[in-house]
N, C-alpha and C positions, 0 to 999 in steps of 0.2 A: 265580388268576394268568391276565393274557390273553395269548393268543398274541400276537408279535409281527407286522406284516402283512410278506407275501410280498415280497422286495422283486426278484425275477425276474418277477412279475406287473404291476407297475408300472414296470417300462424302459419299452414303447412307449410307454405314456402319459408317462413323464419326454421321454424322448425327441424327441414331438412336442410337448411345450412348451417345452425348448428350440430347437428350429427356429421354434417360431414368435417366440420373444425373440428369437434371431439375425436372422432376418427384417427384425423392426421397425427392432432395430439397425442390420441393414444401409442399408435407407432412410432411416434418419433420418442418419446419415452421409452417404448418398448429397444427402440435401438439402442438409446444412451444406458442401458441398463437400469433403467430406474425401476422402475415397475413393468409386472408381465401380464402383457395385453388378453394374453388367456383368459386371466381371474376376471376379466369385463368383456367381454366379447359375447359371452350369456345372457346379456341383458340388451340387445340390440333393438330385440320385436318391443321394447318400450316404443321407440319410436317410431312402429306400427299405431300403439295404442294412443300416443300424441297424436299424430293426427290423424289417427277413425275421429275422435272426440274435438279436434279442429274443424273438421270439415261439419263435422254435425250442426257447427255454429253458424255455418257459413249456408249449407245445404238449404233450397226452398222445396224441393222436391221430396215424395215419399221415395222416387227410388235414390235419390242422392243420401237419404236419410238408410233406406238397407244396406248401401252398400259402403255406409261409412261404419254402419255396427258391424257389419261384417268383418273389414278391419280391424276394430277392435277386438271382436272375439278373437279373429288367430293371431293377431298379435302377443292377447294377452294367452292363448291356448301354445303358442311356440313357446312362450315368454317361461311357463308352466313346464313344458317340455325340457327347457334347458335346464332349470333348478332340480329339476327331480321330484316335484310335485305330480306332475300327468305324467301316465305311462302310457295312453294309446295316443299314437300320432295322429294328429291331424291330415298328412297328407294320405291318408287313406282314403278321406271322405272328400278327395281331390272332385272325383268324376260329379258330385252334387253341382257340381260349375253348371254341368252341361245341361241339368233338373232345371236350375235358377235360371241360365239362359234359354231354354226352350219355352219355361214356365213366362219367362219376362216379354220375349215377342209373343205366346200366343195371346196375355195379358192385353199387349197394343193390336193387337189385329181387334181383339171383339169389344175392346173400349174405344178405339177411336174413335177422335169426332167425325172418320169420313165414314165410317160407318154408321154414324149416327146421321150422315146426312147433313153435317155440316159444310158451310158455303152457299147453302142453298139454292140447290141444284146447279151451280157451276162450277165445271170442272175443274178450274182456275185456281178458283178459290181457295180449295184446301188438296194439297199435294202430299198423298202417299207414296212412296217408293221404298221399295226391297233390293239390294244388291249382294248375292251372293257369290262370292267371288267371281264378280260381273263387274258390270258399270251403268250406273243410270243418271241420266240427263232430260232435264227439265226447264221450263220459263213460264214463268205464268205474267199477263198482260191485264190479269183481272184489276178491276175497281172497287172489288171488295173482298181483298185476300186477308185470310180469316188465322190459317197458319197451315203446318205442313207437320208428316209422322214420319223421318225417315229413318232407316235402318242399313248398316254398311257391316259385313260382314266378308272380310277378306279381301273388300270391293269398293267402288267408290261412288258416293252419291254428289251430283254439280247440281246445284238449282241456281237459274237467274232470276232475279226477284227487281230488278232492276226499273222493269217497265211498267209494276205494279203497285198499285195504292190500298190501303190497308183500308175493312171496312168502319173499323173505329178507332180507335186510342189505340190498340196494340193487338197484338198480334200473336202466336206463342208456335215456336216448332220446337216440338220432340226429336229427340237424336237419340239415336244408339252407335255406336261406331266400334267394332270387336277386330281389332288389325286391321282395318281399313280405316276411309277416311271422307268424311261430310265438310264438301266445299259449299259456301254461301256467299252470293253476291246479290249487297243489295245496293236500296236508292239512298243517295248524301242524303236527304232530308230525315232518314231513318234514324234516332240512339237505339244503341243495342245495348241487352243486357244479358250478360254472358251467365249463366248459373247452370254449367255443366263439371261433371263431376271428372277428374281424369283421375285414371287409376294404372298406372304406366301408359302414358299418354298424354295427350294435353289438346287444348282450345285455342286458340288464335286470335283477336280481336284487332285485324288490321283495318279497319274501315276510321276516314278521314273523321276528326272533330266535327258535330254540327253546330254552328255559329247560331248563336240567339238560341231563344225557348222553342221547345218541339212538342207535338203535341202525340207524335205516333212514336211508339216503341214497340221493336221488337225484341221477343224474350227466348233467347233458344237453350233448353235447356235438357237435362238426361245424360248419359256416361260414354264415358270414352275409354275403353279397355284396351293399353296397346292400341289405340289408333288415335287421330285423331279430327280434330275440328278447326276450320277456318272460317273466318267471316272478312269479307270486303269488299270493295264498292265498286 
């Protein structure tokens, strides 16, 4: 029997293809002269605020959870903007991007579990990497890889996971990817479970069907800004 699909995983994407039917609609009435797409155009950042509050359902992460509120604030703070409600712009408070992003990697530097000594004392086991508008390449061959903290900024992170075995049940890599782009290959015997957040951008989930029950998963999860994420075998 197959599972049924998630149907909390699929709002954003329903979502934005209804705006973009409403859209067309709009204009193609706006040509026939029916109605002027002006008087609706105002109300656009609604469908910011649909899905911050999609993705919130869907999100397992605290950061997938800030940065779907996030969403909803300036969607509903433009939304404010366009009616005549708020009179201070929102994109003022543009540069706080750069607060949240500095504040969010220095965050994973001093949480991490490789700073905490996770893998226990093998190097293998748990793989941090940094790429700023660089490139960084990896494989690990460990027998008890634990998971991995990567970060891609302007730059691109490849790990081969390929030749390695997980120390228990699962496994979890952190991703950050900000215009750049986090390649993963792993082993056919792996399910993957994708719960990364994309925020112009997107995840990839190319890796083959695994046949019968499995007992190892791995979980890659964290945001994809303008960049994004692949996984496959």
């Amino acid at each position: 029997m197959t599972d049924s699909p998630r149907i909390d995983r699929n709002v954003p994407r329903l979502v934005i293809g209804i705006a973009i039917i409403a859209a067309g609609l709009l204009f193609t009435l706006d040509n026939l002269r029916i109605i002027h797409a002006e008087s609706y155009l105002a109300y656009w950042p609604f469908v910011l605020v649909v899905i911050g509050f999609a993705q919130l359902v869907q999100t397992r992460t605290w950061g997938g959870y800030a940065w779907s509120l996030c969403l909803v604030l300036i969607g509903c703070w433009i939304l404010g903007q366009n009616l005549g409600i708020i009179a201070f712009s929102i994109w003022r408070l543009s540069p706080l991007l750069l607060v949240l992003l500095g504040a969010s990697i220095a965050w994973r530097a001093y949480w991490s579990p490789a700073a905490a000594g996770a893998g226990g004392g093998e190097p293998e086991a748990f793989i941090q990497g940094t790429a700023v508008m660089a490139g960084f390449e990896r494989s690990s061959n460990s027998a008890a890889f634990r998971g991995a903290d990567l970060v891609a900024i302007m730059g691109g992170c490849k790990i081969d996971l390929r030749r390695a075995s997980m120390a228990g049940t699962e496994a979890v890599i952190d991703v950050l990817a900000i215009m750049g782009g986090v390649e993963l290959r792993i082993p056919e015997t792996w399910t993957v479970d994708v719960r990364v957040l994309p925020l112009m951008g997107g995840a990839s989930d190319a890796t083959h069907p695994v046949p019968g029950e499995t007992v190892q998963r791995l979980v890659i999860r964290g945001t994809a800004f303008m960049g994004g994420v692949e996984i496959r075998n």
